[in-house]
N, C-alpha and C positions, 0 to 999 in steps of 0.2 A: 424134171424141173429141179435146178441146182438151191438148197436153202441158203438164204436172204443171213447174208455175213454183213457188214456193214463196217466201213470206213469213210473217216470226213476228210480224205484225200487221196488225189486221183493218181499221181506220181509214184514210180516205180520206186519200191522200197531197196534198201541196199541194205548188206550188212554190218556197216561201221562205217568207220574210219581210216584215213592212211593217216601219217606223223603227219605230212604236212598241214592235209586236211582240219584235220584238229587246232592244229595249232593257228590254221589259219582261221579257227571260229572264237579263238579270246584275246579277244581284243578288251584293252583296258582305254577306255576314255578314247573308241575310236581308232587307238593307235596297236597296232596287232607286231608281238612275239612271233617268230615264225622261223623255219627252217633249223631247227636242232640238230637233223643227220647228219650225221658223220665229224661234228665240232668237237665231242669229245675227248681227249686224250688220256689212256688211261696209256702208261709208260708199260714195258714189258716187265719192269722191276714190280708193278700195283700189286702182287700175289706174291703170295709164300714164296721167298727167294730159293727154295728147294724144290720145288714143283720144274716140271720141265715145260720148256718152253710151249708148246701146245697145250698143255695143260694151264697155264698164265691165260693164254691168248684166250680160251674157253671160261674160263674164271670171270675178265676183263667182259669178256660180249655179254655173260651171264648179266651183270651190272648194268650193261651200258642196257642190254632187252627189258630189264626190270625197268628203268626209268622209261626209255621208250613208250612201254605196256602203260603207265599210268600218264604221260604225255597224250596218248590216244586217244584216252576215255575222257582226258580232262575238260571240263565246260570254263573254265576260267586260269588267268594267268595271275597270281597275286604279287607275285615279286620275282624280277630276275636279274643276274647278275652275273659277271663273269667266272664266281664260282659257288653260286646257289641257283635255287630254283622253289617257290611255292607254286602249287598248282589245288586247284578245285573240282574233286573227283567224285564217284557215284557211291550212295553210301557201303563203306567199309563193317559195319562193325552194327549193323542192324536197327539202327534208331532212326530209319528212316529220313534222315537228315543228312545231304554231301560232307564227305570230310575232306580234311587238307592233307595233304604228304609235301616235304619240304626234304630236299636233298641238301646237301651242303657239303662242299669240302675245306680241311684246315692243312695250310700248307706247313703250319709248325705242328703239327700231331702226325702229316700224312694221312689222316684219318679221311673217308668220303662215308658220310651218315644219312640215314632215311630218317625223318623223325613225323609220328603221324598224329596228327590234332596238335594236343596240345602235351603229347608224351615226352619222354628220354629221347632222346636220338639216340637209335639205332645202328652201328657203322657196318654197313654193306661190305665195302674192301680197304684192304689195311695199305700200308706201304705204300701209297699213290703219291709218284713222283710227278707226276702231273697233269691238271684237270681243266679243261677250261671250255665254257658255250657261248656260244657266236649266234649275234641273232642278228636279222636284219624289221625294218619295220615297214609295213605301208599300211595304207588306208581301207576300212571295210567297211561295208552297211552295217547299222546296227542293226540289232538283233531283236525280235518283236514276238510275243511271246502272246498267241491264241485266248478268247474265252472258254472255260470250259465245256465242251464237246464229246460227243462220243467218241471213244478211240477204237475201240471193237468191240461188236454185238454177235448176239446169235438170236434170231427170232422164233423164227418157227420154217421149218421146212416140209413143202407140200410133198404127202406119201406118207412123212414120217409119223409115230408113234408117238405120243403124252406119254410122260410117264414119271411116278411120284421116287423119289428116295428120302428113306428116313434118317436124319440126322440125330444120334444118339450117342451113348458114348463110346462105342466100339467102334460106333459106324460114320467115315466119317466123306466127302465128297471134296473134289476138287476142278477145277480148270483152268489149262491150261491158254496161254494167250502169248500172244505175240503180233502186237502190234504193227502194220504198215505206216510206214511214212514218209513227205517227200526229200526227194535229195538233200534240201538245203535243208534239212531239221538238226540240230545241232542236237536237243536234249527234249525229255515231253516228262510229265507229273503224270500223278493220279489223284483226285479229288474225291471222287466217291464209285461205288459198282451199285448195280441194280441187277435185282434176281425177284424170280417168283419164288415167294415163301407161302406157309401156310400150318396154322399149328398142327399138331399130329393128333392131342387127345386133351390135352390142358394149357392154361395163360401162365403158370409156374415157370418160373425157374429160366434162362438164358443161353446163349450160343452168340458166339465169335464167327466175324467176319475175319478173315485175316487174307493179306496180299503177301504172300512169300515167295523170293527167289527160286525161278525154275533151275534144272540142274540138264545136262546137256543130253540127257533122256526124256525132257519135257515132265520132267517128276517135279513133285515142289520138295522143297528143299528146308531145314528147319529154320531158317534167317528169316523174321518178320520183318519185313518191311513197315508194316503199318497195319492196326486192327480194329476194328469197331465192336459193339457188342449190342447184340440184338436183342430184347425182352419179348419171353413168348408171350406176354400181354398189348406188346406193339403189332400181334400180329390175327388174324381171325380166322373161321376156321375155313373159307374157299382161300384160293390162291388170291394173291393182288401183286404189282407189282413193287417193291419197297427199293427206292433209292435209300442207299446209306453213304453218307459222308465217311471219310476214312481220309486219315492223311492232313496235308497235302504229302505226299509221298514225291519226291523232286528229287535231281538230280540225274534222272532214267536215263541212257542212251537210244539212239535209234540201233535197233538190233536184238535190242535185250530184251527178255523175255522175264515173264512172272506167271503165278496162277495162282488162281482165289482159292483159298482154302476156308471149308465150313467146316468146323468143330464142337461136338457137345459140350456147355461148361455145368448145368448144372437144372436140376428138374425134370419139364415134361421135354419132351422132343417137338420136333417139326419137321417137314417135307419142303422139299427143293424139288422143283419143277425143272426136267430136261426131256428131251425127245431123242428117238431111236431110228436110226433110218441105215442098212445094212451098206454100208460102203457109199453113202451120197452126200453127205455131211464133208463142210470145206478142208482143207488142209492145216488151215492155220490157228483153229480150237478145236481143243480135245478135254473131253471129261473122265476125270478117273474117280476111283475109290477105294477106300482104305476097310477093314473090318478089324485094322490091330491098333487101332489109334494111330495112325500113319507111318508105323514101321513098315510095311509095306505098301504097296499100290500095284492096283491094275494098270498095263499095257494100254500108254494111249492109242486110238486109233480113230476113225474117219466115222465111225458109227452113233457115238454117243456126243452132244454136248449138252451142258445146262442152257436155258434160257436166261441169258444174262445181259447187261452192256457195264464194259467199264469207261470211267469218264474222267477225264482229263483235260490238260492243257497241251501244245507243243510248243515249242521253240524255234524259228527259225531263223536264216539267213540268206537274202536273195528273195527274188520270185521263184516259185516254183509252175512252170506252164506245162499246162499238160497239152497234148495233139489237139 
């Protein structure tokens, strides 16, 4: 008997986006930015004019992938131009809120600059004799945006093992998640997780929910996304199950991954409920632990995960129909 994972859609997940793709999901007022590849010109001159020629040409792509890479991920278009570009990306810089990146080139500096929020501009590459993006426009559905829902759970799987972990301050748990979702989902939130908790020995003292960026070992990563904090007075001594609000945590892509991380801050402890079942347990969560305050962690694997659901919204565009 496979344990009961849980997702509120039925369409085959993918892993991203292509340029086009993307570009074809920001649409401003209906009317959609689209088709960037290959408009760029960055001249063979754009690079140290002492560099050899493949070396320019590497330099020049280096530039043109960087923009590319943030085109991809981007959920919105805010300005563009023949030789600028703002776009609205997945949070950068950990305050769980999207930020902006704005390229721009100046034809009397030659400069091409990144500039992010609300900082200095940046200049990417020097000496650019010349820059220019070509878009063309047409029409999209707009974009409609879920109540909040489960995005992935883990219940209970039949065969498997109960089993308590103390949350303290050495000791600390984590999982990992990565959400399914359909074709047409352009970006999805997190509003709140829900876990069995339960105090260990006292109502003293507190502990952090925290959602931090996975790293591409399914390890969490030290970037908060978004954190709540739990009072071991909000909690008794059997398990229950405690939705906590957190966030809204926005901006997510489909593809991107996170995992919940529980940490000791202060007092008595408490126990997080997860179950044990030797190689039966789904693919797509995995529970680890830390004993050094999260300098290190255990190897996820198929065996362990918490009893959790995280909850959220999506975003989409199109119907999605499943068979």
């Amino acid at each position: 008997m496979m344990p009961r994972h849980t997702s509120r859609y039925g369409c085959s997940p993918r892993p991203g986006f292509t340029l086009v793709e993307v570009v074809l999901a920001a649409a401003i007022v209906g009317i959609l930015v689209a088709t960037l590849g290959s408009v760029m010109l960055i001249s063979a001159k754009a690079i140290d004019q002492s560099a050899t020629v493949a070396g320019r040409q590497l330099s020049a792509a280096s530039v043109i992938d960087d923009i590319k890479a943030d085109i991809q991920v981007a959920s919105q278009i805010d300005d563009a131009s023949s030789i600028a570009i703002s776009l609205v990306v997945p949070d950068r810089d950990g305050d769980g809120k999207p930020d902006s990146v704005r390229y721009e080139w100046s034809k009397s500096s030659r400069l091409l600059t990144r500039t992010h929020n609300s900082g200095t501009p940046v200049p990417i590459a020097r000496e650019v004799q010349e820059f220019a993006l070509g878009y063309t426009t047409r029409s999209t559905p707009p974009m409609s945006t879920s109540a909040p829902g489960t995005l992935a759970a883990f219940d209970h799987a039949l065969l498997a093992s109960k089993k308590n972990y103390e949350i303290k301050s050495d000791r600390w748990a984590a999982q990992y998640v990565q959400p399914e979702f359909p074709a047409s989902a352009v970006e999805w939130s997190i509003t709140a997780v829900r876990l069995n908790l339960r105090q260990h020995g006292g109502n003293s003292g507190s502990m952090w929910i925290q959602i931090v960026a996975a790293d591409g070992d399914r390890l969490p990563t030290t970037r908060v996304l978004g954190q709540t904090a739990v009072p071991m007075s909000s909690l008794s001594g059997s398990y229950s199950t405690k939705t906590l609000d957190i966030g809204p945590i926005t901006g997510l892509v489909p593809g991107q991954s996170v995992c919940i991380r529980l940490i000791h801050s202060s007092g008595d402890t408490c126990d997080v409920e997860y179950e044990e079942l030797s190689g039966g347990l789904a693919n797509g969560t995995h529970m680890m632990t830390s004993s050094n305050q999260g300098s290190t962690w255990t190897i996820p694997s198929d065996d362990l995960d918490l009893r959790f659901a995280l909850v959220g919204t999506v975003s989409t565009r199109n119907d999605c129909k499943t068979p």
